[in-house]
N, C-alpha and C positions, 0 to 999 in steps of 0.2 A: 407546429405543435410545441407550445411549452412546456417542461418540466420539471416539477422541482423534488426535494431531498428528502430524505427519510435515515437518518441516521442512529445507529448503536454501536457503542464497543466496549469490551473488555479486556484486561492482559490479567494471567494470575504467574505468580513465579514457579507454579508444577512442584511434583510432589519430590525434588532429590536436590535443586537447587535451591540456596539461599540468601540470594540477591536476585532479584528480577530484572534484570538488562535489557528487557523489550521497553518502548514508549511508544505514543503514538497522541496525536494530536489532530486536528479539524477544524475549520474556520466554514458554516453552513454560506456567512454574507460571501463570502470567499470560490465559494464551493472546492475546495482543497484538502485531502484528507490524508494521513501520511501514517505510516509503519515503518519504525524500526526495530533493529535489533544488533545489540551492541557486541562487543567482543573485546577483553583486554584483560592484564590481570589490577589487582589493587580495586576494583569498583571501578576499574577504567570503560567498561562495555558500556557501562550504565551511562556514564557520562559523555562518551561518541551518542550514545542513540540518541539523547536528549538536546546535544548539539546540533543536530542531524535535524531532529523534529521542529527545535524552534529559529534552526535558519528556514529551513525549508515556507516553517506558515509564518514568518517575517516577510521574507521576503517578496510574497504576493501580499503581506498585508501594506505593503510600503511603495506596491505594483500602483500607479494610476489604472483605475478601471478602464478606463478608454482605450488603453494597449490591448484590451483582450476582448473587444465589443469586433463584432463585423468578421469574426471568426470563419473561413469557411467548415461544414461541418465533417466532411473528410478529405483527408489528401495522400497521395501516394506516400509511401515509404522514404523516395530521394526528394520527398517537398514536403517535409513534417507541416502543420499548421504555427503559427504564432502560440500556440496555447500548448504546443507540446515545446517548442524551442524556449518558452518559460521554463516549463519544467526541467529544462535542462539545464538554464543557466540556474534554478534555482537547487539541483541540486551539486552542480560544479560548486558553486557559493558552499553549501552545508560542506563539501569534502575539503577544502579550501580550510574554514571553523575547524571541520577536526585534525587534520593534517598542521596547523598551526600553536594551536591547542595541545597537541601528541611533544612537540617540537619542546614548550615552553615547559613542560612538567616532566620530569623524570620519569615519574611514578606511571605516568600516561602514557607512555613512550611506545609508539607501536597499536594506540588502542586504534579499532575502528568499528565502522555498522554495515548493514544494509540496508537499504531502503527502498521500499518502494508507495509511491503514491499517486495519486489522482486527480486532475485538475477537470472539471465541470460545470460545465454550462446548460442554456434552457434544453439541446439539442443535443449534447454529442458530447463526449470525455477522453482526455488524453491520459494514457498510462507512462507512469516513466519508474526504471525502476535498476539497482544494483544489486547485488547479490542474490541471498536463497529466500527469499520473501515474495512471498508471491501476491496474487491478484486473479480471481478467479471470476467470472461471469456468470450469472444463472438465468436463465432465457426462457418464458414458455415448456418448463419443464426440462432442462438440461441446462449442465455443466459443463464449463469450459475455462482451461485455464491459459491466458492471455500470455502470463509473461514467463521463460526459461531461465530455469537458475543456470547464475555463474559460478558453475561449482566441478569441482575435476570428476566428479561423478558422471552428471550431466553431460558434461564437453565426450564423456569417454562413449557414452548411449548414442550420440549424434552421430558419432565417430562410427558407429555400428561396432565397435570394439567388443562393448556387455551389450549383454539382455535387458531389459524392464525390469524383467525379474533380478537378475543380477543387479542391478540399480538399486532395487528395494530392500535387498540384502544388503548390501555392501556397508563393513563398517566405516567407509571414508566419505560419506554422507557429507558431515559435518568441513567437510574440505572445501572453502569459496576459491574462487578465482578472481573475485574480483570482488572489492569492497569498498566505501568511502576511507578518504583519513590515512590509508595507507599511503599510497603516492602523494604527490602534490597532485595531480591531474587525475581523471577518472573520466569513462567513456560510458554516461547510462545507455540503456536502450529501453524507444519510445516508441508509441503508438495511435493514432487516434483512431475514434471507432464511434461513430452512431449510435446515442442509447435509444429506447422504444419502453414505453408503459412498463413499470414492473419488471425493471433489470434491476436484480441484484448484485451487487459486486461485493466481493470477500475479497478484505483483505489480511493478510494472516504471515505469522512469522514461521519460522518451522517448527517449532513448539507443536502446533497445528498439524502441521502439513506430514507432517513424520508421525503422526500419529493415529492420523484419520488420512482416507482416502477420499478421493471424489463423492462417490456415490454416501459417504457419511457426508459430508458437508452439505452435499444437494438435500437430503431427508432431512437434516436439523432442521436447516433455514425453511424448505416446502413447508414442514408442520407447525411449526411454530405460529402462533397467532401474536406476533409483533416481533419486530427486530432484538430485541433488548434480550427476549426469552431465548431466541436463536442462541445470539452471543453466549449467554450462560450454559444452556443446552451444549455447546461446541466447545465450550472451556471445558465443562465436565466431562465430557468422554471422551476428554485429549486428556485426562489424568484417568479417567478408568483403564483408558490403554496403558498408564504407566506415568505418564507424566516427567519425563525425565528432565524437561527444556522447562523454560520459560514460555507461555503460552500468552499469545495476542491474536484478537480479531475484530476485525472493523468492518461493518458492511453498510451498505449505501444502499434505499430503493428510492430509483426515479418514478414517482407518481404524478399524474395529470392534475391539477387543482380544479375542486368541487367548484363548479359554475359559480357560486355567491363570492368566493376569491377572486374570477376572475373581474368580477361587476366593484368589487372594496378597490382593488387593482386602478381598473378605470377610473374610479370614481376622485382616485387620492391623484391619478396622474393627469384626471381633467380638469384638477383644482378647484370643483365648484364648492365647495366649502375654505 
């Protein structure tokens, strides 16, 4: 069964900051869709994240197609797919840009992002992702969120150190573990996964995520009657809660195409005109 895309997004700078440091970009020919979220001082965040965004959809747009055709659709964890070991080297490349970048300007010095994004095809989608940015799934009526931040918060919950609850309190939230631009090297972590009719995928910076919980995120996008209105919908009641961050979301639904696509489809690849 093939699949294709249904795309929206929005970033607003929230109601206490005044610089917007998130970016995010998408290529639908591509199917590649990417969130970050900067961090530096001087306008340095703003310009990791945007370095981050436009290596990242460079470098599949400069990908030959044929490297990522004949994909299998999933693979264990110790045999990533070709389509997620892209994702990797493409975001090794963007920390590579801002790690070089940080080096040549003073002013930059130290800056970095997180990122995380999505590589897609007719069948099935690789997650690949760095720090607290997340990527959440919505299935048949439920939520799920795909990827764990790299954050000493995080690391300490795993740890069974805190609570959830103590997690969601904790003023060191905003603490990464792991980030583009900092090192020269950077270790994402990937995923692939099966999509099916009417997945939605969120992708969102902690703007977001620190704002709204799960069960907000599943209602927005469930009632919504199109993507675009979700987006807006989840921007505004991430600043009704307060709005402290900079606020990004981008969401994806894989749709089945209406029978007359598939026949326009055939039609242009049987060449009879």
């Amino acid at each position: 069964m093939s699949l294709e895309f249904q795309v929206a997004a929005k970033t607003d700078v929230g109601c206490v900051r005044l610089r917007n440091e998130d970016n995010f970009g998408y290529d639908l020919d591509r199917g590649v869709f990417v969130v970050c979220d900067g961090m530096g001082g001087h306008a340095a965040g703003e310009v990791a994240s945007k370095i981050a965004v436009d290596s990242v959809l460079d470098y599949f747009r400069q990908l030959p197609p044929s490297e990522l055709q004949h994909i299998p659709a999933e693979a264990p964890a110790e045999n990533l797919s070709v389509r997620a070991q892209a994702l990797s080297q493409a975001i090794q490349l963007a920390n590579t840009a801002i790690h070089e970048a940080a080096c040549r300007d003073q002013e930059h010095a130290g800056m970095g992002s997180t990122v995380v994004c999505v590589l897609a095809d007719e069948d099935c989608f690789s997650v690949g992702h760095v720090g607290d940015s997340r990527v959440y799934l919505i299935r048949q009526g439920a939520i799920e969120q795909l990827t764990q931040d790299h954050s000493f918060v995080t690391e300490k919950l795993r740890l069974g150190l805190i609570s959830a609850e103590q997690a969601r309190k904790s003023s060191m939230q905003n603490v990464i573990t792991r980030a583009l631009g900092v090192e020269e090297t950077v270790e994402p972590e990937l995923d692939d996964i099966v999509s099916a009719p009417d997945d939605v995928l969120v992708l969102a910076s902690d703007g977001l995520t620190r704002s709204l919980n799960e069960q907000d995120i599943l209602t927005a996008v469930s009632k919504a009657d199109a993507l675009g209105n979700a987006c807006e919908e989840l921007i505004q009641s991430a600043k009704n809660a307060g709005g402290e961050d900079n606020i990004t979301c981008l969401l994806i639904r894989f749709v089945e195409p209406r029978w007359y696509e598939h026949c326009l489809r055939n039609f242009r690849i049987g060449g009879s005109r």
